[in-house]
C-alpha positions as CSV (number, residue, x, y, z in Angstrom):
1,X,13.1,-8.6,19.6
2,X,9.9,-8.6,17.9
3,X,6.9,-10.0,18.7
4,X,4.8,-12.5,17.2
5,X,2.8,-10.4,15.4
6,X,5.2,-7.6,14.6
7,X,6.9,-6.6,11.7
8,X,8.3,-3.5,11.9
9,X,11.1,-1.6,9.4
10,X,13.7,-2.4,11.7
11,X,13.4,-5.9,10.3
12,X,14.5,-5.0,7.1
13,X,18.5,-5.0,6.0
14,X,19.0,-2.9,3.1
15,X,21.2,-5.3,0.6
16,X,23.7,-3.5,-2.1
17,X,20.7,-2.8,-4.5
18,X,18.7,-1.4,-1.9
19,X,16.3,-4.0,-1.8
20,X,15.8,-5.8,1.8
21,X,13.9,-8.9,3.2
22,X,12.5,-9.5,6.6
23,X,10.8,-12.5,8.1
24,X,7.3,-12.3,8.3
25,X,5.0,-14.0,11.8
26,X,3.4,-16.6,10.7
27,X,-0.8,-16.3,11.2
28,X,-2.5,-18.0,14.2
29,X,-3.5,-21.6,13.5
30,X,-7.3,-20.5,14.1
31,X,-7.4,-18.8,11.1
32,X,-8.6,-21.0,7.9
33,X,-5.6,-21.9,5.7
34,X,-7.0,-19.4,2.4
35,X,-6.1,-16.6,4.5
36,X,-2.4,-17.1,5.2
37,X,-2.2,-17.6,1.4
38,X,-3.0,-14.0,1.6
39,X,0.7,-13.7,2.9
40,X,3.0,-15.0,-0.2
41,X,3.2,-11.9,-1.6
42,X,5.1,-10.6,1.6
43,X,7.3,-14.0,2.2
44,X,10.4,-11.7,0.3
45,X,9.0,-8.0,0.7
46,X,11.3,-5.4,-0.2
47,X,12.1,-1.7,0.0
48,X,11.9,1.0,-2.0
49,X,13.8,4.3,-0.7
50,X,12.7,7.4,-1.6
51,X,14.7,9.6,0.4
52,X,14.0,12.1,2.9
53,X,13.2,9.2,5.3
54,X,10.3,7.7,2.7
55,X,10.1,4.2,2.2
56,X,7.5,1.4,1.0
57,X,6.8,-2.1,1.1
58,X,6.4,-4.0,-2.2
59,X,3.1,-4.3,-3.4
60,X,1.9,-7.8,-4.8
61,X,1.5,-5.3,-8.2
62,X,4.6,-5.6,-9.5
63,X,6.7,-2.6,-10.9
64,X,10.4,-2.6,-12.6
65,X,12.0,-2.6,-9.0
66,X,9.9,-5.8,-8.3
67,X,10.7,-7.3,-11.4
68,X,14.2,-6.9,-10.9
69,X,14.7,-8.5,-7.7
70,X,12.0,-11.4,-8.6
71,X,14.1,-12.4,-11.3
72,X,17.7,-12.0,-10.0
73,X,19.7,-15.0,-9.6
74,X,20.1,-14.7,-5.8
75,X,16.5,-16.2,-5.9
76,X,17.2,-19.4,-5.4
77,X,19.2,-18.5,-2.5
78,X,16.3,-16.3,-0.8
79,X,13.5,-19.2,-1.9
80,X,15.7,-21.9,-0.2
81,X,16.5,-19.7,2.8
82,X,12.8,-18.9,3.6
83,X,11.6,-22.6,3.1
84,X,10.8,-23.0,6.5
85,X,8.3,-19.8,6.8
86,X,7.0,-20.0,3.2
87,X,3.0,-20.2,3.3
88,X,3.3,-23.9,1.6
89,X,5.1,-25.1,4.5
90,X,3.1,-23.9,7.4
91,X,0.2,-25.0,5.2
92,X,1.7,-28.7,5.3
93,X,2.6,-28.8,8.7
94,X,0.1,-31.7,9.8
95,X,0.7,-33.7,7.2
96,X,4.2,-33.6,6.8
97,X,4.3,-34.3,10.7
98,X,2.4,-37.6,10.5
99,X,4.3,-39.2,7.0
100,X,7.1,-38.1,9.3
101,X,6.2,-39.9,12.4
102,X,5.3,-43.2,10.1
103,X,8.4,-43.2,8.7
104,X,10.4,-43.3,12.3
105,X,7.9,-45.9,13.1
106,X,8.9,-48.0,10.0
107,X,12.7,-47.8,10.6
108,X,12.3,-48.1,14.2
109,X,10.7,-51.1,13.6
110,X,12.9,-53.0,10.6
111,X,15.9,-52.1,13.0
112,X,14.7,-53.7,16.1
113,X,14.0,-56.7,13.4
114,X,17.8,-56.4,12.4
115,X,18.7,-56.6,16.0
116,X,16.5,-59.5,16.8
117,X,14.6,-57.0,19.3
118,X,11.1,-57.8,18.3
119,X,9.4,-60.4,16.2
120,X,9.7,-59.7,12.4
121,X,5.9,-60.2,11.6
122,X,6.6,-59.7,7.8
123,X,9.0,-62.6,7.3
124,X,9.7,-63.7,3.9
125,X,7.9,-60.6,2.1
126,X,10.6,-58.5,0.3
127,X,9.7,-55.0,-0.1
128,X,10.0,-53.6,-3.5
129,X,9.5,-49.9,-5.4
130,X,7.4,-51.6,-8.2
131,X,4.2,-50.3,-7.1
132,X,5.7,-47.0,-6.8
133,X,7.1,-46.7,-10.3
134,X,3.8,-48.3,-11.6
135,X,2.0,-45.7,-10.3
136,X,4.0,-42.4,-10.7
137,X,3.2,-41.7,-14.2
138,X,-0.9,-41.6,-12.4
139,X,0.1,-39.5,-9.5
140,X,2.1,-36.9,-11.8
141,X,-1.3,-37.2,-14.3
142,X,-3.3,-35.8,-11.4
143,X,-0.7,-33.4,-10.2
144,X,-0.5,-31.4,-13.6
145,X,-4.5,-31.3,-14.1
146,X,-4.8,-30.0,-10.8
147,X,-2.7,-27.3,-11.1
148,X,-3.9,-26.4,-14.3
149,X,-7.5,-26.4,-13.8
150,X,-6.3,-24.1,-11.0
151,X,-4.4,-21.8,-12.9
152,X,-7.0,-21.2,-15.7
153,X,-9.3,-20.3,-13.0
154,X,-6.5,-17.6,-11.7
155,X,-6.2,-16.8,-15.2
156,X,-10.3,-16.1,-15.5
157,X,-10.2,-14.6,-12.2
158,X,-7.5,-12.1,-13.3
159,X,-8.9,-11.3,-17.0
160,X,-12.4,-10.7,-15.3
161,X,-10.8,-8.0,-13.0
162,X,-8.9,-6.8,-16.6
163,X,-11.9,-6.5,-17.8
164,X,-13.6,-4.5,-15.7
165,X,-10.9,-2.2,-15.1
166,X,-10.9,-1.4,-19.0
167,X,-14.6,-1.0,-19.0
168,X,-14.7,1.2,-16.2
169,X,-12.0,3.7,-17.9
170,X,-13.8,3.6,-21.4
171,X,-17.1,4.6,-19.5
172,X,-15.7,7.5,-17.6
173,X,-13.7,8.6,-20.7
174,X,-17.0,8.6,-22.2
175,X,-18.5,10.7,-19.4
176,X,-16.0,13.1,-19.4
177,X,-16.4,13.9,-22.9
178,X,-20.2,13.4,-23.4
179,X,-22.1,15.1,-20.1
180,X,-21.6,18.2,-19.3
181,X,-23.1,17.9,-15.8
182,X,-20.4,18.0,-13.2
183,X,-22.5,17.0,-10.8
184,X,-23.3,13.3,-12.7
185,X,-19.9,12.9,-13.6
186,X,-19.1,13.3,-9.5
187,X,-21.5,11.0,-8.9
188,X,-20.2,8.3,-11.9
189,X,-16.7,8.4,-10.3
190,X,-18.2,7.9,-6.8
191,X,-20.6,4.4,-7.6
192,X,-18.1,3.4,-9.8
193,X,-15.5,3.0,-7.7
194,X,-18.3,1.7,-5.0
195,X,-19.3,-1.0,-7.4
196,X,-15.6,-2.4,-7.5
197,X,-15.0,-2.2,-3.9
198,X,-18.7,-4.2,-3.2
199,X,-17.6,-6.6,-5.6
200,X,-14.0,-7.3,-4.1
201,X,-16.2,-8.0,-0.5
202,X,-18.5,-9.8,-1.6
203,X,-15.6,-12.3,-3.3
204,X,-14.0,-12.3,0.2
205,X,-16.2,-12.5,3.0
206,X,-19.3,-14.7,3.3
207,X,-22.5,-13.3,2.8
208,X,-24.9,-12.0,5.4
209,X,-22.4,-11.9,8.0
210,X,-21.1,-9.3,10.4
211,X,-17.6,-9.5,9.0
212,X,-19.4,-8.7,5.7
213,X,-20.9,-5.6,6.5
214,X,-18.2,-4.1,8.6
215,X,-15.7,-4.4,5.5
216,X,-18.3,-3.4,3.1
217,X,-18.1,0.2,5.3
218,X,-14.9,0.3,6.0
219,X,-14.5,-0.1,2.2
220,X,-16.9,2.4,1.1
221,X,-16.5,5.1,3.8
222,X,-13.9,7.3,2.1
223,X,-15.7,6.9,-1.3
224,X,-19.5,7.3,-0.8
225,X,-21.5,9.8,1.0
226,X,-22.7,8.5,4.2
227,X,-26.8,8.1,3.4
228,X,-25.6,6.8,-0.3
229,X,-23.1,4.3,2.3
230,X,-26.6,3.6,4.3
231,X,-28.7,2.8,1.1
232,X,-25.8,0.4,-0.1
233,X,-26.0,-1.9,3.1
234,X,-29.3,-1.4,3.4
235,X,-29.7,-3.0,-0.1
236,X,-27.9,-6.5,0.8
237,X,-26.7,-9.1,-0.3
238,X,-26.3,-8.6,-3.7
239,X,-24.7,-5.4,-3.0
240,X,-22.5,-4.7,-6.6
241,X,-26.2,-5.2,-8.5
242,X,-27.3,-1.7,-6.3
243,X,-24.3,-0.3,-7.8
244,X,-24.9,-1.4,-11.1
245,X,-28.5,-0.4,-11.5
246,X,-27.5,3.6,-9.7
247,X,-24.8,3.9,-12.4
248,X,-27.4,2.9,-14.9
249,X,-30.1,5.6,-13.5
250,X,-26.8,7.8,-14.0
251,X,-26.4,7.4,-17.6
252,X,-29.9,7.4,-18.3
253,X,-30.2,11.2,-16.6
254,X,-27.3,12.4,-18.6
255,X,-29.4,12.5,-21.8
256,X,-26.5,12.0,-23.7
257,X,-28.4,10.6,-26.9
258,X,-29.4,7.8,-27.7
259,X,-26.5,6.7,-29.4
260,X,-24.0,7.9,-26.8
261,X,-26.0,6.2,-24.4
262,X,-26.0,2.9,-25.9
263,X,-22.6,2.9,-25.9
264,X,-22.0,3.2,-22.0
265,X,-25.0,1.2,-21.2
266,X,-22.5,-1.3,-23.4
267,X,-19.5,-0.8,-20.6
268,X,-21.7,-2.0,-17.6
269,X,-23.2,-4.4,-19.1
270,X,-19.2,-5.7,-19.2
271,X,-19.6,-4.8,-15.6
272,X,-22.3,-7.3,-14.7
273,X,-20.6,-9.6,-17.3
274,X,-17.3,-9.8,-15.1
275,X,-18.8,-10.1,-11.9
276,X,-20.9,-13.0,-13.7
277,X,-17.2,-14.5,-14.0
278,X,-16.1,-13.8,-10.7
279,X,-19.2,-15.5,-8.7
280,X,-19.2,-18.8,-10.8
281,X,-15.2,-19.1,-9.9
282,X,-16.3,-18.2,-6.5
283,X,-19.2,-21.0,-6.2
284,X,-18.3,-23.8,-8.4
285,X,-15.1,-25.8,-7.2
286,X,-13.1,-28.2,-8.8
287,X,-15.3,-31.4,-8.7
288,X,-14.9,-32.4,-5.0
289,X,-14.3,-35.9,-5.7
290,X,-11.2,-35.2,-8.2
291,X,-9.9,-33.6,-5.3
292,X,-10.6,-35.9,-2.8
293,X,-9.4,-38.5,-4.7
294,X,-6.2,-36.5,-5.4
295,X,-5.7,-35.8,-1.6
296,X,-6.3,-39.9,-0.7
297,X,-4.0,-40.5,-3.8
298,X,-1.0,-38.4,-2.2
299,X,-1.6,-39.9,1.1
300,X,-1.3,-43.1,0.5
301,X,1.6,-43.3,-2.1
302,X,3.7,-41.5,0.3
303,X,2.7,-42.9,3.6
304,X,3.8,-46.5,2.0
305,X,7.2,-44.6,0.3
306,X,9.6,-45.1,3.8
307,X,8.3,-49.0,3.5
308,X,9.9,-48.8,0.1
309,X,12.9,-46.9,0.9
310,X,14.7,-48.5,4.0
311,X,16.2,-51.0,2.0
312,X,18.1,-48.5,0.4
313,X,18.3,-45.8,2.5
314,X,18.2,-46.8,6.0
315,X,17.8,-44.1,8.6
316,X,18.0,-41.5,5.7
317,X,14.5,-43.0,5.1
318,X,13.0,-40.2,7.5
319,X,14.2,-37.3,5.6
320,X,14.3,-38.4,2.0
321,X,10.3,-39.5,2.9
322,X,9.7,-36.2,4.8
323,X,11.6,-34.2,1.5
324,X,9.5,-36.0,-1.1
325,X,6.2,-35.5,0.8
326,X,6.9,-31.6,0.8
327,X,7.5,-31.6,-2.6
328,X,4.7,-33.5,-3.8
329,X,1.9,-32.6,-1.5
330,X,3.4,-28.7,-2.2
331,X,2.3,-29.0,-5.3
332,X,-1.2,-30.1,-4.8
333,X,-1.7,-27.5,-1.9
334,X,-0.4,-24.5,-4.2
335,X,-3.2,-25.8,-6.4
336,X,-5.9,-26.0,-3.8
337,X,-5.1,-22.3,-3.0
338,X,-5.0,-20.8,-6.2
339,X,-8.4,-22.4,-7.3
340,X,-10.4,-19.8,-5.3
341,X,-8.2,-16.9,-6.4
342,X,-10.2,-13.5,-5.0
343,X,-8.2,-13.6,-1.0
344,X,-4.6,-14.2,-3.6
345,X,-5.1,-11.8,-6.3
346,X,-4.0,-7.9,-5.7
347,X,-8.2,-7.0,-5.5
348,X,-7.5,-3.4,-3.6
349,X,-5.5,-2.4,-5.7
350,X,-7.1,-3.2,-8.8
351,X,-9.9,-0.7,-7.3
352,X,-7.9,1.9,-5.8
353,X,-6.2,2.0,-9.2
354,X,-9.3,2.1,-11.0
355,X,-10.8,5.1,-9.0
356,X,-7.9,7.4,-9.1
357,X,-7.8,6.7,-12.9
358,X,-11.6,7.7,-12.9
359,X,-10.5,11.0,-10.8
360,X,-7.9,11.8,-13.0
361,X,-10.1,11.5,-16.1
362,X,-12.8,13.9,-15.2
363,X,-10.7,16.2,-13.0
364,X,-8.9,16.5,-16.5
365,X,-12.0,16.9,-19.3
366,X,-11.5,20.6,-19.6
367,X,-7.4,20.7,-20.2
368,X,-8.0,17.9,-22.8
369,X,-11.1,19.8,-24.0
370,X,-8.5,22.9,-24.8
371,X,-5.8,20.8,-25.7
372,X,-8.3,19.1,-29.0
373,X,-9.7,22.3,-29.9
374,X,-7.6,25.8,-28.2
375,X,-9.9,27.9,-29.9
376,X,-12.6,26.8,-28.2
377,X,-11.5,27.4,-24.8
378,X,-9.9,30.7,-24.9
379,X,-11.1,32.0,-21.7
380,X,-9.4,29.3,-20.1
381,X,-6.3,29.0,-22.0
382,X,-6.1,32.5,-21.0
383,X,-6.5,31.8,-17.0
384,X,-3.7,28.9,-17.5
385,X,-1.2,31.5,-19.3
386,X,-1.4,33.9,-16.8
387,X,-0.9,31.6,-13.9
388,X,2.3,30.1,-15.7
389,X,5.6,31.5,-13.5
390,X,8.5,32.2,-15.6
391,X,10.1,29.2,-14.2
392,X,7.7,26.5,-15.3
393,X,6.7,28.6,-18.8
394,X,10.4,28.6,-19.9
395,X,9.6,26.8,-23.1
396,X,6.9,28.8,-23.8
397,X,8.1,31.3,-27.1
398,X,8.0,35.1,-25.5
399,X,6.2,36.4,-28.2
400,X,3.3,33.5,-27.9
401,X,1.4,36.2,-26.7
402,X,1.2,38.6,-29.0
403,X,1.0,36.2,-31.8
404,X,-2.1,34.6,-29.8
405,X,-4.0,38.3,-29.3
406,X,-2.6,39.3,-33.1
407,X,-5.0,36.0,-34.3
408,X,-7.7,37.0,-32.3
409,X,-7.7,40.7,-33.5
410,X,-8.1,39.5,-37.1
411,X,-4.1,38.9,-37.3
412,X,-3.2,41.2,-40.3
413,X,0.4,41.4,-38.7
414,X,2.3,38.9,-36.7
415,X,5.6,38.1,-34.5
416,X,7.1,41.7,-34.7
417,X,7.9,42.2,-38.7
418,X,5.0,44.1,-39.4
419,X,4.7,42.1,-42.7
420,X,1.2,40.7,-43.3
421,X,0.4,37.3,-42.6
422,X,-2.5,35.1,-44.5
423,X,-5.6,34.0,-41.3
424,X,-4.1,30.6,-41.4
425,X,-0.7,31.4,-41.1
426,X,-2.4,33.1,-37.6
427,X,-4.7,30.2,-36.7
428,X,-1.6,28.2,-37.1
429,X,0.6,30.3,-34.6
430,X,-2.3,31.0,-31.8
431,X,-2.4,27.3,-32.0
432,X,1.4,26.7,-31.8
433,X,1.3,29.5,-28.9
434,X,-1.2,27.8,-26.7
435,X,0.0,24.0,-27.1
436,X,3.6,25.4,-25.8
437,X,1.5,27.4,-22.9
438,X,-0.3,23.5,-22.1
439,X,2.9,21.7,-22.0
440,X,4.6,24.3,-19.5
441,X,1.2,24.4,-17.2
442,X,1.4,20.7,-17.1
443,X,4.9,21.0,-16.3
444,X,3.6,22.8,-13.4
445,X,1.7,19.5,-11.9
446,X,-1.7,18.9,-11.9
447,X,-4.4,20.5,-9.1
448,X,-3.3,20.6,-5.3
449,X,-6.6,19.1,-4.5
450,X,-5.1,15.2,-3.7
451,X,-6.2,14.3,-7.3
452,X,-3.1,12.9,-7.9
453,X,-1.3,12.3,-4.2
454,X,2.1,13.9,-4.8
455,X,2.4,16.2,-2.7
456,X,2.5,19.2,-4.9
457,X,0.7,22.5,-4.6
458,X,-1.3,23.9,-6.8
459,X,0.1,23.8,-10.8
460,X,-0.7,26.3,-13.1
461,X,-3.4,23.7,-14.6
462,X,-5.5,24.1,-11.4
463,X,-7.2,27.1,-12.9
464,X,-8.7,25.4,-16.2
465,X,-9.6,22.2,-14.3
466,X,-13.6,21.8,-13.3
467,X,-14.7,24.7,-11.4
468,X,-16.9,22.4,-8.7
469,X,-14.8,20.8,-5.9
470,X,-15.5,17.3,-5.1
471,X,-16.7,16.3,-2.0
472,X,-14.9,15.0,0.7
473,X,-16.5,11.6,0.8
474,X,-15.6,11.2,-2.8
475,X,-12.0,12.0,-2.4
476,X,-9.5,9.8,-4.6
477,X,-7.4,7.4,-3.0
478,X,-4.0,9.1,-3.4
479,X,-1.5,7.3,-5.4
480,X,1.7,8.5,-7.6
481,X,0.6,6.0,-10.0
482,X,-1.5,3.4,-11.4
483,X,-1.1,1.0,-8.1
484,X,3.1,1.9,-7.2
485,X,1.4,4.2,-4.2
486,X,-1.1,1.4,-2.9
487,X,0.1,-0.4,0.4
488,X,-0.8,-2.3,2.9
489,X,-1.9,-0.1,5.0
490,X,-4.3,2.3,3.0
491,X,-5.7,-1.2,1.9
492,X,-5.4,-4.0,4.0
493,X,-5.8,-7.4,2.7
């Protein structure tokens, strides 16, 4: 039997489409009511089997596997199933308790009337749903604005984050191909995967607090160096503006042009520009009297409803009232939640996929380098073709060779005719020859160095990647992809 606060794989049942649910603990009542909205994304986690005893938990970042089972028809089975330990439910578990208990009071009452048990006190006032129906149409106005006032404040929250991400891949794309100083570009990947993660803490934890701090270095430990870690909390609150202004001292001591320049400066200043966004959602609510008002609204209307429905419904008054009150004040709570979206929204790994996409980008500068312009990169072309094995250089023509070293000699002759051949008939060929050797090194996987976290040794591309090896604080987060190899437990939300 598991514990309260266990969830472990034996709770999952693989169904026929190898796809599994398992029911999740619900959070102690201590905690504040934003955090367990943390946990919808795991109310119907699944499985994905990878053989050889691999496995891993769905990821609020959805791939074609998650798709799938969110929109399959058995849905509406699984959401009616898990009603009871859905997030909106334990959310509404006060309030639905007292509507609850009024109701039992009001038909306790009207039948002790019926059976002449106690004095009716309301004599000769007939209850009717008038009021109720002349006030729907207001209660359903203030139901749909706030849940889209919410929503477009997801919606901000999420293009922001969109935003960034795009900015940050434009600027190292830039790097990669502008500065030729391995040593900047290291640094670039490093602060800008540090300004994400400051950003994502500082949305999430309040400021100046020791909660604050300790994320912000459990965060930044496997990214930063430790006295570049130090000079980050040492530069509190406004941690992400540190960040900002180091990447801009970066760019500056590339000397990249002025041109060149301009245009990365352009890319963090869409940096500040979407944590701009982020911090007003974060610090400017909803007018507090709209809600209020909404939450006194609900109240009200449905702590009157069983007064309205005994006539009708008798002792079914308790659950229709108790069914209704869920529904309703579901409805307004979903919107309360999703208002402040940063402790909802799939924040690490937005920024684990936006530093292994940084990784990837400069560990790759000098294959793409070859692959624009072969002729300019023999030496490493060279190092690439001789590492290829015969089994991942199958495609690669047999004669490649020759054809490559006939170009370089001046190419009078070509292939093995003997017959002369014009200079761009060879340019042409030596070309051919050393796209054909690319595609087979990259068939051969990218460095062994955990660039790309699958598990492969060292491909045949290894030997034209960047001479200088990373250092171990500014490791990538490994990941098979984008955000599929992100979980739980290499980020913990």
């Amino acid at each position: 039997m598991l514990r309260p606060q266990q969830c472990t794989r034996s709770a999952f049942a693989a169904s026929p489409k190898g796809l599994a649910r398992a029911l999740l603990p619900a959070p102690s009542i201590a905690r504040r009511s934003r955090i367990t909205a943390v946990r919808v994304v795991n109310e119907s986690p699944i499985v994905e089997d990878y053989g050889h005893g691999k496995t891993r938990f769905n990821a609020p970042v959805f791939n074609g596997t998650r798709w799938s089972y969110h929109q399959d028809t058995g849905r509406y089975q699984r959401h009616l199933q898990s009603i009871f330990r859905s997030v909106t439910f334990r959310n509404l578990q006060a309030p639905l308790s007292m509507l609850s208990l009024i109701s039992c009071l009001v038909v306790i009452y009207r039948t002790a009337v019926e059976m002449d048990m106690v004095t009716d006190y309301f004599e000769g006032v007939h209850f009717t749903d008038t009021p109720f129906q002349l006030t729907s149409f207001a209660l359903s106005l203030l139901l749909v604005f706030r849940t889209d006032a919410s929503y477009s404040r997801w919606c901000a929250a999420m293009d922001a984050w969109s935003e960034l991400r795009t900015c940050s891949a434009a600027l190292m794309r830039k790097a990669a191909s502008w500065i030729k100083d391995a040593s900047i570009l290291r640094r670039l990947v490093r602060w800008v995967a540090a300004y994400a993660l400051c950003l994502m803490v500082q949305l999430r934890t309040d400021a100046g607090t020791d909660e604050e701090a300790a994320s912000l270095r459990e965060r930044l430990a496997p990214v930063l160096r430790p006295a570049e870690l130090e000079e980050v909390v040492a530069a509190g609150p406004y941690y992400h503006t540190f960040c900002l202004s180091v990447l801009t001292a970066l760019v500056e001591a590339a000397e990249v042009g002025e041109g060149r320049e301009g245009a990365m400066l352009e890319d963090l200043a869409a940096f500040a520009k979407a944590a701009g966004e982020c911090e007003k959602i974060l610090r400017f609510p909803i007018p507090l009297t709209y809600t209020r008002h909404t939450s006194r609204f609900m109240l009200l209307y449905l702590g009157a409803l069983p007064v309205a429905l005994y006539d009708s419904c008798d002792w079914a008054t308790i659950p229709v009232t108790a069914t209704i009150s869920f529904l309703l004040l579901g409805i307004e709570d979903i919107g309360v939640q999703i208002e402040e979206p940063f402790s909802i929204l799939p924040l690490p790994e937005i920024c684990a996929d936006l530093h292994t996409s940084a990784e990837l980008v400069v560990t790759q500068r000098k294959l793409v380098r070859c692959l624009a312009a072969p002729d300019s990169c023999d030496a490493d072309w060279e190092k690439a073709l001789s590492s290829v094995s015969l089994s991942s250089a199958e495609d690669v023509e047999p004669a490649g060779a020759a054809v490559v070293a006939g170009a370089r000699a001046g190419g009078g002759s070509g292939g093995g005719s003997g017959s002369p051949r014009s200079p761009c008939a060879a340019h042409r060929d030596a070309m051919s020859s050393k796209a054909a050797a690319g595609v087979a090194a990259l068939r051969g996987g990218y460095s062994g160095s955990g660039v790309n976290g699958n598990g492969k040794g060292a491909g045949p591309v290894a030997a034209i990647h960047d001479a200088s090896t990373p250092s171990p604080a500014s490791s990538p987060v490994p990941a098979t992809g984008p955000s599929a190899g992100v979980n739980s437990s290499r980020w913990p939300r």
